[in-house]
Structures are given as C-alpha cells and as structure tokens.
C-alpha positions as CSV (number, residue, x, y, z in Angstrom):
1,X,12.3,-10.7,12.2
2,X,8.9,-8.6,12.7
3,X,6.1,-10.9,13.0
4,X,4.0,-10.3,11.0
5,X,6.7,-11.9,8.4
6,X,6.7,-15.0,10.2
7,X,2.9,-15.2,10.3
8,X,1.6,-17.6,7.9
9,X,-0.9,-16.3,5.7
10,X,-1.0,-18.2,2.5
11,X,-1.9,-22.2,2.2
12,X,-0.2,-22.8,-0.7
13,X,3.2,-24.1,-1.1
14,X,4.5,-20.9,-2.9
15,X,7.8,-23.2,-3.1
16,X,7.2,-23.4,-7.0
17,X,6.0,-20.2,-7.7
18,X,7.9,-16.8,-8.9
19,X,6.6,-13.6,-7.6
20,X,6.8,-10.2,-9.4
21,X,6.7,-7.0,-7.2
22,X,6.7,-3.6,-8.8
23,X,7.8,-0.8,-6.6
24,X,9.6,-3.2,-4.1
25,X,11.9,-1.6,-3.1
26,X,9.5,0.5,-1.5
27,X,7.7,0.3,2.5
28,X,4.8,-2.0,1.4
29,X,6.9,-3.8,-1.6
30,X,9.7,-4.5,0.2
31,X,8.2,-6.2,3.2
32,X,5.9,-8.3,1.1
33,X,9.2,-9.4,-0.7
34,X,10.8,-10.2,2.8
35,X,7.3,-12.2,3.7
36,X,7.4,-14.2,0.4
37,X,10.8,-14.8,0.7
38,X,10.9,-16.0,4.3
39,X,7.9,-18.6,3.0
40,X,9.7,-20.0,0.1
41,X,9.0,-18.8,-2.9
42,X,11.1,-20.0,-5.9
43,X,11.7,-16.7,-7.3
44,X,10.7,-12.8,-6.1
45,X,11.8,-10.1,-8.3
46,X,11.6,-6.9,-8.0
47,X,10.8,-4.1,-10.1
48,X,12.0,-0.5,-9.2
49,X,13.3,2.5,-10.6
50,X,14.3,3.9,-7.3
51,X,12.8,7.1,-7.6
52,X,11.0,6.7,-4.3
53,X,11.9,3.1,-3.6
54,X,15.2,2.6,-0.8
55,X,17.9,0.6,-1.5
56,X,18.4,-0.4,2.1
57,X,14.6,-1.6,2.4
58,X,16.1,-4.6,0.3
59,X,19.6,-5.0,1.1
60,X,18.9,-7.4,3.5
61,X,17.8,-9.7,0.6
62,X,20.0,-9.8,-1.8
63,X,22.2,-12.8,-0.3
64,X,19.3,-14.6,-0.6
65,X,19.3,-16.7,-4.3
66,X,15.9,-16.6,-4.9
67,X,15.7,-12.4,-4.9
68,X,16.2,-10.5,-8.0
69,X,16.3,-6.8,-8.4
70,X,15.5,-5.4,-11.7
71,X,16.0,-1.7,-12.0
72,X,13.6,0.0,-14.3
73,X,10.7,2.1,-15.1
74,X,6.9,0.5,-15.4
75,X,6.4,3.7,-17.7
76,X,8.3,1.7,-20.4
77,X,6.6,-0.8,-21.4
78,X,9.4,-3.2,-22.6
79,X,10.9,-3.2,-19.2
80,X,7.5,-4.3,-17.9
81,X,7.7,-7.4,-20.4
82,X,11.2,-8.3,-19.5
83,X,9.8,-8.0,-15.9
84,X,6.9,-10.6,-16.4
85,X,9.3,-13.4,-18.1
86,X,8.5,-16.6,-15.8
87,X,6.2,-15.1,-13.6
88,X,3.2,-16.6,-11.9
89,X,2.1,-14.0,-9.5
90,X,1.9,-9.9,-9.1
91,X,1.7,-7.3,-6.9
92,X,2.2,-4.0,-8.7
93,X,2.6,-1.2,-5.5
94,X,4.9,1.1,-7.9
95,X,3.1,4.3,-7.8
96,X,3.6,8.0,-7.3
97,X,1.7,8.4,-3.8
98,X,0.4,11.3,-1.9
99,X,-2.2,13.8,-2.4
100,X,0.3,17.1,-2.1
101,X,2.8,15.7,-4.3
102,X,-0.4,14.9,-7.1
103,X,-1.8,18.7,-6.6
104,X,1.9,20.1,-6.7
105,X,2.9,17.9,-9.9
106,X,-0.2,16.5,-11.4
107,X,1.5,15.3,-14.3
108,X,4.3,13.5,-13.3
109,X,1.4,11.8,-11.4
110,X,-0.7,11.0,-14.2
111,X,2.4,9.4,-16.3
112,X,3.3,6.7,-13.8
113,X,0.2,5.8,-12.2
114,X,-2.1,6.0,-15.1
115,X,0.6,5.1,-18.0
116,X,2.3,3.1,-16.0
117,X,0.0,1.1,-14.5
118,X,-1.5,0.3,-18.0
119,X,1.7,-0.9,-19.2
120,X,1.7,-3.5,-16.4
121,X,-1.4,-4.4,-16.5
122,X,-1.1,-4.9,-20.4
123,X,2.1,-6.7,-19.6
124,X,0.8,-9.1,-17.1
125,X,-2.6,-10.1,-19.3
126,X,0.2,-10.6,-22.2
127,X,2.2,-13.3,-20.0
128,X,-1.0,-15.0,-18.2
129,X,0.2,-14.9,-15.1
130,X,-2.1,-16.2,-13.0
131,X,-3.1,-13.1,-11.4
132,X,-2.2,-9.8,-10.6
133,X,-2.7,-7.5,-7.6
134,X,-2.7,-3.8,-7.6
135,X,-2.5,-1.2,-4.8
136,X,-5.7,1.2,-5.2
137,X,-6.5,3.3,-2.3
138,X,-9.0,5.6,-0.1
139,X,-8.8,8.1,-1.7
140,X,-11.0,7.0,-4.2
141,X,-13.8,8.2,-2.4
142,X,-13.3,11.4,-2.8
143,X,-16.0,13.8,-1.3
144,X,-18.5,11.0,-0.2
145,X,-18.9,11.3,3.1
146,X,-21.3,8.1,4.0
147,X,-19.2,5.9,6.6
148,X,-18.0,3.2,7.2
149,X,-16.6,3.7,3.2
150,X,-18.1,0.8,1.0
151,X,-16.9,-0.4,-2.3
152,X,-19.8,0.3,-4.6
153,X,-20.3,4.5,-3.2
154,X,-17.6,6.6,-3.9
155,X,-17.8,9.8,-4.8
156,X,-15.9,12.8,-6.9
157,X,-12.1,12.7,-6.4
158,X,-10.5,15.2,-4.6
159,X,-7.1,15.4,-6.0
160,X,-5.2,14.2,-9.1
161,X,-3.7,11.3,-7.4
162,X,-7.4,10.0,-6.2
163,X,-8.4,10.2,-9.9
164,X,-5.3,8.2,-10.7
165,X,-6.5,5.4,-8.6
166,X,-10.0,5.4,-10.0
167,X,-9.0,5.3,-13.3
168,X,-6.7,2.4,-12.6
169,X,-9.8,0.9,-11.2
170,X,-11.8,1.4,-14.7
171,X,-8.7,-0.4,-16.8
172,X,-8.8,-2.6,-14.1
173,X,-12.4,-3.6,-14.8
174,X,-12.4,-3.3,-18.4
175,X,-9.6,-6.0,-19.1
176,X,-11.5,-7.9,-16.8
177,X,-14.5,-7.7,-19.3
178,X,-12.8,-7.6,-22.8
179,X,-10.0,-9.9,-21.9
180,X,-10.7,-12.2,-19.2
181,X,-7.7,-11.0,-17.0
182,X,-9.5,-10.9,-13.7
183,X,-7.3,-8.4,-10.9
184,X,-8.0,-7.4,-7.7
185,X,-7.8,-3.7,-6.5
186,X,-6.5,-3.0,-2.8
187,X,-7.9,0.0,-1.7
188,X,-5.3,0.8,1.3
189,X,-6.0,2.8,4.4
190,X,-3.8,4.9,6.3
191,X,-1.0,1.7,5.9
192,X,2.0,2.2,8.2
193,X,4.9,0.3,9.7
194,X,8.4,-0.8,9.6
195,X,10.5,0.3,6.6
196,X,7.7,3.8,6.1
197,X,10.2,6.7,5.9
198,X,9.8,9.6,8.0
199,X,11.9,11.9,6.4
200,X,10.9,13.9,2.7
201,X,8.2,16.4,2.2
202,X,6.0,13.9,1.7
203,X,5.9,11.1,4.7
204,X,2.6,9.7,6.1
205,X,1.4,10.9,9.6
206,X,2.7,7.8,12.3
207,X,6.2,8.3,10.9
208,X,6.7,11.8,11.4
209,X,4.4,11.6,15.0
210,X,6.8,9.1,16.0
211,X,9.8,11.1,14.7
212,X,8.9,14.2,16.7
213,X,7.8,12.4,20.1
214,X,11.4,10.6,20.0
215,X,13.0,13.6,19.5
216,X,10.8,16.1,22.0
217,X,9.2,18.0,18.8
218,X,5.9,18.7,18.7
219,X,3.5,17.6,15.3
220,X,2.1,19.6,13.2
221,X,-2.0,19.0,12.9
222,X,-3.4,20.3,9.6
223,X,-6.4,22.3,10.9
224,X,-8.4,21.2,13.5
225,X,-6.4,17.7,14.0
226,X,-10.1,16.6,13.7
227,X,-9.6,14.2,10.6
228,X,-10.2,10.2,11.5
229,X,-8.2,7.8,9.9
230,X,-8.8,4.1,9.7
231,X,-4.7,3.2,9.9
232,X,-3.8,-0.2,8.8
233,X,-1.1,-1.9,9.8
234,X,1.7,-3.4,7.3
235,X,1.3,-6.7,8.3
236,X,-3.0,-6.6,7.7
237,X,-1.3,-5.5,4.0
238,X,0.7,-8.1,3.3
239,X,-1.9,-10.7,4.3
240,X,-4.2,-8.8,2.1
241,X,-1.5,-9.1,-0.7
242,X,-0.9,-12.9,-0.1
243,X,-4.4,-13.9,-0.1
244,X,-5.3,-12.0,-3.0
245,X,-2.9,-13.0,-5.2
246,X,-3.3,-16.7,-4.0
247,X,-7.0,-16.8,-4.1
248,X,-8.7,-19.3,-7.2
249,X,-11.9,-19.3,-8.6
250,X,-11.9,-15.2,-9.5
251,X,-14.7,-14.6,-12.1
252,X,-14.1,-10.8,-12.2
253,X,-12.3,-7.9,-11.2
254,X,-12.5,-6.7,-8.1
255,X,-11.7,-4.1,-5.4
256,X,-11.6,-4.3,-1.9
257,X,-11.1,-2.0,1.1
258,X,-8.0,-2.9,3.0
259,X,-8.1,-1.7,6.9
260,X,-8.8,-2.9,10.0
261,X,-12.2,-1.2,10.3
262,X,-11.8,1.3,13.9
263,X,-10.8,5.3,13.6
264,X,-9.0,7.7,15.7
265,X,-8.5,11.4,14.9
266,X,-5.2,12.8,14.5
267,X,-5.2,14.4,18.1
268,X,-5.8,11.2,19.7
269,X,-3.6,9.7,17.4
270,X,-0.8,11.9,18.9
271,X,-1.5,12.0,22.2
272,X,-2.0,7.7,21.9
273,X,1.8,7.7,20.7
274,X,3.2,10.1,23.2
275,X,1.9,7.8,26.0
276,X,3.7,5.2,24.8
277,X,7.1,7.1,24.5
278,X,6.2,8.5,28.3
279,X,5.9,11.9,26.4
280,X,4.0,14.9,26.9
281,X,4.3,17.1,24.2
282,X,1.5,19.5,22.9
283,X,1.2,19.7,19.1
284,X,1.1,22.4,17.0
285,X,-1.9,23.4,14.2
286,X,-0.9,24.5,10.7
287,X,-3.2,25.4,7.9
288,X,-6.0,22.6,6.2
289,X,-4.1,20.3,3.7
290,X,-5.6,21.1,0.1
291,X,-7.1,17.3,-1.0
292,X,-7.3,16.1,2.3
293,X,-10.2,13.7,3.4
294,X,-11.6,14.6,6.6
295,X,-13.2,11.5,7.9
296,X,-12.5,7.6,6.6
297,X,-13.3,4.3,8.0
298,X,-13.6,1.3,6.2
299,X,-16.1,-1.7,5.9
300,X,-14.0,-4.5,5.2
301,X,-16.6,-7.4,4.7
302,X,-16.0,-7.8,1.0
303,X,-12.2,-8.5,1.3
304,X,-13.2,-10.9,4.0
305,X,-15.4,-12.4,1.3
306,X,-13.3,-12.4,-1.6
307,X,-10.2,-13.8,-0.4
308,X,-10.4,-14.8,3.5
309,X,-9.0,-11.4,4.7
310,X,-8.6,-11.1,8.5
311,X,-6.7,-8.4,9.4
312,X,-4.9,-9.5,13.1
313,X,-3.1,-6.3,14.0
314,X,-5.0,-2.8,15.5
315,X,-3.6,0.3,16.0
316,X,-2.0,-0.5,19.2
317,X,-0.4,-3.6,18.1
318,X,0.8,-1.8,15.0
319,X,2.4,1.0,16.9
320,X,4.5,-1.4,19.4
321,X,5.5,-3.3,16.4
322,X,6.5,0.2,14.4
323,X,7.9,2.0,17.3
324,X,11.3,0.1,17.4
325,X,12.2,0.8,13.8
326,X,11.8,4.8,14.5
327,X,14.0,4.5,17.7
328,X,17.3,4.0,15.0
C-alpha cells in the first residue's frame, strides 16, 4: 500500500459518510477511491463509463463491501441522478483530458466536459449533498505568462480543452450565486503517479519518460524541451480532494491551484529520471506541441487558505514513489 493512502488527511470520521466519484475508475479517481476506502468511509461509488477509465485501477476494490461501481455516462443526465441517491460527498474527475486530444476532436470534448459536467453539477445541487469537488486545471491560463500562476489572472485559452475548464469554472460560480451550491474547483498541475498509464496517444510526460528509460528508449522533447512544469504528485491530489470536500463553513465557490509550487523543465526532468534508473540516454527533439503552455508554476497560498492544503510530496519523493509501478 503506497503511502500516500495510508497518510491521514481528513479529521472527520468519514465512517458515516458515502462518497461519490465520477471518473473513478480513472488515475486520480481511483486512488482517491482506494484512500477513502482504506479510511472508512460507509459507502464510495463510482461513476464510470470506461471510455478512458481502467478496469484494473479498481479491481482491487471490489471485495471490499462498501465499493460500488456504477457504469454510466455523466453526459446523461438520469444516470447522474441515480448516481447521487444517498450521497454526502463528490469528487467529479470524469473528464475528457489532454490538449491534443481537444484540438484533434474538439467536440467530443465539448460534450463531456461542458455537458457533462453541468449534468453533475445540476445533479449534485438537486440532491444537497454537502458538497461537491471538481477537477479544473492549468490550463486555464492560457497565454498569461505572469508566474507563479495565481487564481484571479488568467488569460485567453489556448485550446478547446482549456476553454472547457473555464467554462466549468463560470457554471461553477454561477450556481454558487443563483443557487447557493458552493463547489470548489481544483486547478491540477502536471499530476502524476501510480495507476497514470503510459501507453495511448495521449499519456502525460513522467509516464512515458519513465517507460523509455526502463526500456533504453530515448524521449521525445516537443521543441526545445525548454517548457517548465510545476508536477504534482498524486498523493498532494488526493489530500487536496479530501480536504476540499471535507472542509465547512464554504460561503462561495471557489478555485484553487493544486501543486506543490517548484519547476523543472522537461530536459532536466529527463535527465533527473535517468539518474535514478542509473541511465544515460540522450533524448530526442520533435516538433512544438500545438496548445502547449510553455512555462507554469503555481502559487498555492489560496488552497492553503481555503481548506488547510499542504502538499507533503516534491518531485523527488513523487518519482521514487511512481517508479515502482512502471517497473511491471
């Protein structure tokens, strides 16, 4: 068991509440199921069509009573009622991600993480749970290029999938005004870690670094390899996601940057992860990825406010914990 699902970061006894995660059968839904579910909690169901969500991320909790998987689609709206029946708490993750994948199909895009994201967020304010988490993300800062990234300056999106996530901000907000049903936005950086598939057209940078080095490949570096990321560890996340559901007293809605607040560039990146495999492999440079944000780090004071976030793991910790799940 990683630690960072033994870690305890929740003061509650979740022992009496039921937890709904959409998309959790996916890398960040799946191990926040795993976390809630090794605390206690009386009920976590997931929500998941499977489209991009893994089977065997979950198949490790199924023996346990308290997991339920529901297969369906958040872009039906009905299935996102069902899905909120006894719920206290949610953390809708199901999304289309990547910035290729939005440019190459902007539409399919726009259906589940606009349409879809209103039908749970319509379906949660229906059921008054007590409150609901979403995954937003960097990318909502588009072409601003003031660092660190805080909340209030962001500028024009750069790709369909960034203008997904703002818009999900804006519904966010409004229900929050005309409703009352105060959420909180996540905006992740760079998240990796155990259970983040390397494989498909569209998998993040650690996992396929760590794919290549393991197997005496070199990486590919869009462009220069110049780009710095502010990566953020899984188990930074899932606090992030236990405190923010947990916290009381919300009077708003809100989003918050979710990192750990240092950057690396992509070169360092690699050669930081071929040291540790005692590797010494040169990359390779391949054309500037269209959408692609060339510098982000994050300010993190205002989850820190909000809800008590203290993100434990850097890079380095991150990596020794991720590095055995990529040896397999």
């Amino acid at each position: 068991m990683n630690s960072y699902i033994k870690a305890q970061y929740h003061y509650q006894d979740i022992s009496k509440f039921s937890f709904l995660i959409t998309g959790g059968a996916g890398f960040i839904g799946s191990n926040l199921a795993t976390y809630l579910l090794y605390h206690g909690a009386k009920k976590v169901r997931v929500l998941d069509n499977l489209a991009t969500g893994n089977l065997s991320n979950i198949e490790p909790l199924k023996a346990n009573p308290n997991f339920e998987l529901l297969e369906g689609d958040i872009c039906d709206l009905e299935t996102c009622n069902k899905a909120m029946e006894g719920i206290d708490y949610v953390s809708h993750q199901a999304a289309l991600g990547s910035v290729p994948r939005s440019i190459k199909d902007p539409i399919t895009t726009n259906k589940v993480n606009i349409d879809g994201f209103l039908n749970v967020l319509e379906a949660a304010k229906n059921a008054k749970v007590k409150r609901m988490i979403y995954a937003s993300s960097s990318s909502i800062y588009g072409d601003s290029k003031i660092l660190p990234k805080v909340e209030e300056n962001i500028g024009k999106p750069l790709s369909p999938y960034a203008i997904t996530k703002a818009v999900n901000e804006l519904y966010a907000d409004t229900f929050s005004k005309h409703y009352a049903f105060h959420t909180i936005g996540l905006r992740y950086f760079n998240v990796f870690g155990p259970l983040q598939d390397p494989n498909g057209a569209y998998a993040a940078v650690i996992p396929l670094f760590f794919t290549a080095a393991l197997n005496n490949k070199p990486a590919t570096l869009n462009g220069k390899g110049d780009q710095t990321r502010d990566f953020t560890f899984i188990g930074n996340v899932i606090q992030a996601n236990v405190k923010a559901m947990l916290v009381e007293n919300l009077t708003q809605h809100e989003a918050c940057n979710i990192a750990f607040g240092e950057r690396i560039n992509l070169q360092e990146l690699w050669v930081k992860i071929n040291d540790m495999l005692g590797k010494s492999i040169d990359p390779v440079f391949g054309p500037p990825r269209a959408g692609d944000v060339q510098d982000s780090l994050a300010d993190i004071s205002k989850a820190k406010r909000v809800f008590g976030y203290q993100p434990e793991y850097d890079l380095n910790e991150g990596l020794k914990e991720s590095v055995d799940f990529y040896r397999v």
